[in-house]
N, C-alpha and C positions, 0 to 999 in steps of 0.2 A: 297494342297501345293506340293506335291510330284505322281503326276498321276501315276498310276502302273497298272498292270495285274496279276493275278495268273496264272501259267500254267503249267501242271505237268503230268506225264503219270502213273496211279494209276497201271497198268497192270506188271509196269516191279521195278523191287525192285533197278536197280540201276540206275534207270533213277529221277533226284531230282526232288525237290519241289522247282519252281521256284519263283520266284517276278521280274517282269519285267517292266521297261518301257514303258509307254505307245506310245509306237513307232512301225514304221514296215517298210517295203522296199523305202513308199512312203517318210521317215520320214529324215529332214533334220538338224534337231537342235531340243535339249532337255535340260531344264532348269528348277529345282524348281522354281515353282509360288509364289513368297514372295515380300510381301509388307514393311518386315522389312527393317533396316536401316541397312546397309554394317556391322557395329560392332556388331548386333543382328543375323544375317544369322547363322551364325556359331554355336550358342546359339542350337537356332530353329530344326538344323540340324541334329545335336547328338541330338535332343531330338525323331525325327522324326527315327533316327538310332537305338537308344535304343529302342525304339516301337515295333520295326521290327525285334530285336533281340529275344525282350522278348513275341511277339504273340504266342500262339500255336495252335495249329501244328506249329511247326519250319519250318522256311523257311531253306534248303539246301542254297539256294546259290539266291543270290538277282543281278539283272543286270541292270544298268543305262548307255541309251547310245544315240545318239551321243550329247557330252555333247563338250561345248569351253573349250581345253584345257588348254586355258590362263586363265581363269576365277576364280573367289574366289569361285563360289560355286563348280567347281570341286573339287578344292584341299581341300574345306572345307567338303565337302561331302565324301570323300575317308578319311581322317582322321575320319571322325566320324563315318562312320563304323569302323576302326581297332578298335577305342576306344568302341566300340562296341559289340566288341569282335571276330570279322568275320577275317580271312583270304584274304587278298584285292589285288588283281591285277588290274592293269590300261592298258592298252592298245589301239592302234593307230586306229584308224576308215576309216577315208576319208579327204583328204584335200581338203580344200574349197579357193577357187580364188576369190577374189571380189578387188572393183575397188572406191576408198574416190574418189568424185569427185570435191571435194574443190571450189564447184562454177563455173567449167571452163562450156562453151557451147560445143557442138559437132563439130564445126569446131575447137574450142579449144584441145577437147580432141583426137580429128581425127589426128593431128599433133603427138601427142605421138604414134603414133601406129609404130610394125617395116615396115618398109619402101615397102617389100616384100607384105606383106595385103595389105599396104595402095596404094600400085597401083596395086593388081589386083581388087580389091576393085573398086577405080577409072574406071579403064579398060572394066571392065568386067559391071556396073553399067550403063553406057553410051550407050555402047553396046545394052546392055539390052532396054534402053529406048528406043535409037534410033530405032531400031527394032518395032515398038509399038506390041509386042508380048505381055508385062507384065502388070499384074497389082496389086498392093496390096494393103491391106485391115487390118486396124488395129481395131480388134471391142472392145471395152471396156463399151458398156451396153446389154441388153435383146436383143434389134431390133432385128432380121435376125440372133439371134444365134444358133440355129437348123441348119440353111446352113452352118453355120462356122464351128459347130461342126465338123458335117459332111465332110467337108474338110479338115479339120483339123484330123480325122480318117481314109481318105482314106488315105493322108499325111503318117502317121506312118505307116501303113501296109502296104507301099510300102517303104518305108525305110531300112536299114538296122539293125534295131533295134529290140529286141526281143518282142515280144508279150505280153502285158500287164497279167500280174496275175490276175487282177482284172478290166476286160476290164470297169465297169461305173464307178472306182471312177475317172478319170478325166474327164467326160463328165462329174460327178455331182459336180466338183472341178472349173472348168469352170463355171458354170450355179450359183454355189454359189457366186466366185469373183463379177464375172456381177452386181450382186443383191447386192453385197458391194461396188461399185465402182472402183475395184482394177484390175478387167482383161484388160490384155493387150495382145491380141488374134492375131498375125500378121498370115496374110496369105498372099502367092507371088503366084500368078497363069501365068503358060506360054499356050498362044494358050487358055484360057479358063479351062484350067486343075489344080487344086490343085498343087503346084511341092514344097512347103515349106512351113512349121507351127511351129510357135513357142508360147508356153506358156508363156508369164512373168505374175507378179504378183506386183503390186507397193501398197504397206501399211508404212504408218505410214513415209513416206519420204523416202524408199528405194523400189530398184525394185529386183525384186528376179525371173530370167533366173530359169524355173522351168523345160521343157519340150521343147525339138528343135528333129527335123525330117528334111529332105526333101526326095524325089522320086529322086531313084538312075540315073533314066531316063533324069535327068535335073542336072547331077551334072557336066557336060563343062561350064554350065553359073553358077555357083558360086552364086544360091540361094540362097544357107543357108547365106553365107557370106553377100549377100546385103540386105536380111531381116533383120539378127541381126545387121545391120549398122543402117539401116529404125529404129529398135525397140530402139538400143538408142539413136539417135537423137530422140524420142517420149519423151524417158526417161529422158533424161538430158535440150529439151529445151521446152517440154510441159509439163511435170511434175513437172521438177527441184529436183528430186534426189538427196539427199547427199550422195548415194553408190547403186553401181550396185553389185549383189552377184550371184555369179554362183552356188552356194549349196554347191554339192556334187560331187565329182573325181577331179583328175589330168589329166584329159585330156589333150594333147598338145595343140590342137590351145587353150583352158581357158590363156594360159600364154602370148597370143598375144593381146587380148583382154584387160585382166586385171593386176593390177599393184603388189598385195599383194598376200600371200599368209598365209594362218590359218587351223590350223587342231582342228578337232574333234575327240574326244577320248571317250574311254568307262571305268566306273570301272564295275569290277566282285568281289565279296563280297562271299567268300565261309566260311560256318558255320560248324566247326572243333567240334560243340556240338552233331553234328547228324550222323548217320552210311554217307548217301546220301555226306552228307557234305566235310565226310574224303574221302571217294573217288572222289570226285568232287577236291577235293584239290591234292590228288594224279594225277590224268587226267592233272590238269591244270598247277600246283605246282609243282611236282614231290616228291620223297617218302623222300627224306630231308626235305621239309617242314611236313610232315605227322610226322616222328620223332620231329620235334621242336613242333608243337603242342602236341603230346603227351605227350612229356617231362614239357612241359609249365602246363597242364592241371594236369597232378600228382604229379606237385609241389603246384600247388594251391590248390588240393586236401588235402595234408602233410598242409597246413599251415590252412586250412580250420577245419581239424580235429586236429591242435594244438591247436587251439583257445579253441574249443568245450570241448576239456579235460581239459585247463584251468579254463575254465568256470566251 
């Protein structure tokens, strides 16, 4: 219900004990897996919070992220840790552009665009053709995907874009969509040569802008721009999409493209029961908060030990 990781550095005494999301650099949204009904989430939640509170070894500090910050299970989530007992901070992640496409086709939605795209868009796209310099290629199963890749790889590493951490998980993120039916693999070649590649991913009635490149070499004819034209007319009049989603940044051109705008946000849950905990709370909270738990905890203490002599 709640996917996670443990990770922790045993070597160093003020380095905590983590719980973390099952997420990483690649990772674009994160959401408890529940089949419950909107009025039970909440329930489920604090129960799966209390768990996590009361395992031992204690967890230091527990981290859920990139979560919708509009969503019931954030704020339902973030409450049921305090009640928890944890120390909880929320915080801003990345915001994410995407695009309701309410039915319209791609000459439909080609008209919303600012005016500036939409002709050199035009302009440059005509150009292009005219020229019979280009050619592209949209793969979306197995056939010939090894060459694609492969173009698709020389693509980024001519790019301006940093070098993969983990250079096979998108050749094995590609090769997996394929075998699902969801890749949408565009490639623009000028003269024969690779000059733009773009990732999308289309499940479950939306397309999802996962990965874009082009070679800096070819950036006067506005590649990148007529591919991702090419990919959503794919989107919107051969798939029929009810939303195109850019993931993750604020990139400027994202707000030319798309219509909305939504963030992701993260909670941090720091555990005020454990040495790791109080300083984790000091680092992140500062040392006001570190007095109000204390103060909190040796009043509970006084009311715990009143009981007890009652009894």
């Amino acid at each position: 219900m709640l996917l996670m990781r443990s990770s922790s550095d045993s070597s160093s005494f003020s380095s905590p004990r983590r719980l973390e999301a099952l997420a990483n650099y690649y990772s674009c949204f994160y959401a408890p897996h529940l089949a419950a009904s909107p009025g039970e989430s909440g329930a489920i939640l604090q129960a799966l919070a209390l768990a996590i509170a009361e395992e031992k070894p204690h967890w230091d500090t527990v981290e859920v992220k990139p979560m919708d910050a509009d969503s019931r299970d954030f704020r339902e989530l973030a409450k049921a840790f305090k009640v928890a007992g944890f120390v909880v901070q929320t915080y801003f992640s990345f915001g994410n552009w995407y695009l309701p496409v309410n039915g319209r086709s791609f000459a439909e939605y080609s008209e919303t665009l600012p005016s500036m795209l939409k002709n050199t868009l035009n302009r440059k796209r005509k150009k292009l053709e005219k020229s019979g310099r280009a050619k592209m290629e949209i793969m979306t199963g197995e056939r010939g995907l090894d060459a694609a890749i492969d173009a698709y790889m020389k693509v980024y590493l001519s790019s301006w874009k940093q070098p993969e951490p983990y250079p096979q998980f998108v050749p094995g993120l590609i090769k997996m969509c394929a075998a699902m039916g969801a890749l949408r693999l565009g490639i623009l070649s000028v003269d024969g040569e690779p000059a733009a590649a773009q990732l999308w991913i289309v499940h479950h009635g939306k397309a999802l802008i996962y990965k874009l490149a082009y070679d800096e070499r070819f950036a006067d004819l506005s590649v990148g721009t007529i591919l991702s034209a090419t990919l959503f007319q794919h989107a919107l009049d051969v798939d029929k999409v009810t939303e195109v989603d850019y993931l993750s940044g604020d990139d400027g051109y994202k707000k030319d493209w798309m219509s909305q705008r939504r963030e992701r946000w993260g909670i941090l849950a720091l555990n005020p029961r454990t040495p790791r905990g109080v300083l984790a709370i000091a680092r992140h909270v500062g040392g006001r908060a570190v007095k109000r738990v204390a103060l909190s905890m040796a009043k509970s203490f006084q009311r715990a030990k009143s009981r007890n002599s009652t009894a």
